[in-house]
N, C-alpha and C positions, 0 to 999 in steps of 0.2 A: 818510633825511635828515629832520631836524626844521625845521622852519619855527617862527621867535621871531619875534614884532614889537617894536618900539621903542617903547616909554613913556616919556611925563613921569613922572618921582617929584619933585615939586617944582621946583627949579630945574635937574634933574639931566636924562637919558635912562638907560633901563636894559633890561634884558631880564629876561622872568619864565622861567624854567627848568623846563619840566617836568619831573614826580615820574621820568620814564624816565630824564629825564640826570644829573640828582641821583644818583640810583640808580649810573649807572654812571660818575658822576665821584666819586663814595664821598664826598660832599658833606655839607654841613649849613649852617643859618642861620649866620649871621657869620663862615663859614671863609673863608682867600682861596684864589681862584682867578688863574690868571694866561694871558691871553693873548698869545701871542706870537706874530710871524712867519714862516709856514711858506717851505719855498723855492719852491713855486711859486704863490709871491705872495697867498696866503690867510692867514688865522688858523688857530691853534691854540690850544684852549681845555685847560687841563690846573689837577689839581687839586694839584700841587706846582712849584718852582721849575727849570727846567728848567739853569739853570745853575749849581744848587745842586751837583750831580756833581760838574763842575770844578772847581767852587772847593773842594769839599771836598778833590778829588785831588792839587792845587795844594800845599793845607797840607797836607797828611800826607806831602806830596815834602817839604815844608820840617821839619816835624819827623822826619821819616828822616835829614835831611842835618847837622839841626843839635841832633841827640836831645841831644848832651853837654854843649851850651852853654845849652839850656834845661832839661835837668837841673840845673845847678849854679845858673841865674838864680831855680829854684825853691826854692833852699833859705832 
């Protein structure tokens, strides 16, 4: 387990990340991160969108289903 503290950055709070989780959050300056809800009751800190899956799985149900009307709306 890592231990972060909470800082001022101006009018903000923030956390400084060590080079260890950078590292294994495959990170960098100005990238986003996104924490979410775990289910038992904590955070999860992860370095893509976790509901990005779904929704991607979502449309690609809709252009499987509607390949031939977005074919022809393409033309």
């Amino acid at each position: 387990m890592i231990e972060l503290k909470v800082r001022r950055f101006g009018n903000s709070l923030g956390v400084v990340l060590p080079k260890e989780a950078v590292a294994r959050l495959h990170t960098q300056e100005g990238a986003a991160l996104y924490l979410t809800e775990a289910p038992d009751g904590g955070y999860r800190l992860a370095p893509h969108d976790p509901g990005f899956a779904e929704k991607m799985a979502k449309a690609e149900d809709i252009i499987d289903r509607y390949r031939n009307t977005l074919h022809a709306l393409a033309k």
